[in-house]
C-alpha positions as CSV (number, residue, x, y, z in Angstrom):
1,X,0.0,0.0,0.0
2,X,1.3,3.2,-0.7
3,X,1.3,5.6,1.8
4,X,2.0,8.4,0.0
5,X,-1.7,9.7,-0.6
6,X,-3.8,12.4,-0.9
7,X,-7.6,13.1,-1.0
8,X,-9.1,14.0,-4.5
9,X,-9.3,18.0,-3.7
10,X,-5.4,17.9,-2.5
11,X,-6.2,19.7,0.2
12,X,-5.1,16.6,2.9
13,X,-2.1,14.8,2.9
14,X,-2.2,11.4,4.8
15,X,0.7,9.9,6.9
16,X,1.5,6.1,6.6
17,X,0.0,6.1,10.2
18,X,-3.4,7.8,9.4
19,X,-4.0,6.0,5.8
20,X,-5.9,3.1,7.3
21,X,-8.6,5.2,9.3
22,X,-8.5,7.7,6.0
23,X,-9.3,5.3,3.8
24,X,-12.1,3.8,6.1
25,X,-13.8,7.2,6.4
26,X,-13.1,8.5,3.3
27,X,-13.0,5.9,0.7
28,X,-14.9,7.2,-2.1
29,X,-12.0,10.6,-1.4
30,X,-8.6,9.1,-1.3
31,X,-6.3,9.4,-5.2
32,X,-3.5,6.9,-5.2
33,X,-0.3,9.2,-6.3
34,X,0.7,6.6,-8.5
35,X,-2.7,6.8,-10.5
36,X,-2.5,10.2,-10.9
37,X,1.2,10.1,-12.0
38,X,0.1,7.1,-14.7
39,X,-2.9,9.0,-15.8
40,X,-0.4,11.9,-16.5
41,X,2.0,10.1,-18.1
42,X,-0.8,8.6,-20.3
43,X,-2.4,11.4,-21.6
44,X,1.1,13.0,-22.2
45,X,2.2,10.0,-24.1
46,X,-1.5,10.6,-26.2
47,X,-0.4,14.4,-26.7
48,X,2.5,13.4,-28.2
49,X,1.3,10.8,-30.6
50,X,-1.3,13.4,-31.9
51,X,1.5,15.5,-32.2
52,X,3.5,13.0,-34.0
53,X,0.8,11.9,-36.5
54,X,-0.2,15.9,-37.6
55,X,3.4,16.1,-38.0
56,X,3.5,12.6,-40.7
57,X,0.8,13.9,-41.8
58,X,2.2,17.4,-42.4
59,X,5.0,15.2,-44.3
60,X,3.5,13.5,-46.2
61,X,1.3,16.7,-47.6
62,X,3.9,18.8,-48.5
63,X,5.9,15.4,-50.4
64,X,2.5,15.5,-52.4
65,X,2.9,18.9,-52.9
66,X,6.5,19.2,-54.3
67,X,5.9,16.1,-56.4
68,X,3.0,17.8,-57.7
69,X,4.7,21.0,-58.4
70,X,7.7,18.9,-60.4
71,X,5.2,16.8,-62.3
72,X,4.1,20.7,-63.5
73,X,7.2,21.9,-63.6
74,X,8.3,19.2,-66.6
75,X,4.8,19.2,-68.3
76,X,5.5,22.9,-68.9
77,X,9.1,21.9,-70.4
């Protein structure tokens, strides 16, 4: 059990000693740290693969582009 943990508004923090009674009065109220830190890392890690995709994607537009402009470029030779 980790004892690092807080309640969901962050306003409580909760010793190793205290976590038992906490959690039986609270339950529904206590965030595992670890959760938050995955779910943070998670959506970060989503972010970034958005970011990578626009970025193919912003590639693979502009290839088009540029082999579009050559294949005018020699018709007009």
């Amino acid at each position: 059990m980790n004892p690092f943990l807080h309640t969901a508004n962050h306003t409580e923090i909760a010793n190793p000693w205290d976590f038992r009674k906490l959690q039986q009065e609270q339950p529904h109220r206590i965030v595992n740290v670890d959760q938050e830190i995955f779910l943070f890392t998670s959506l970060f890690c989503v972010l970034c693969l958005c970011c990578l995709l626009q970025l193919v994607i912003l590639a693979i537009i502009l290839i088009l582009k540029r082999r579009k402009k050559k294949a005018t470029d020699c018709d007009r030779t």
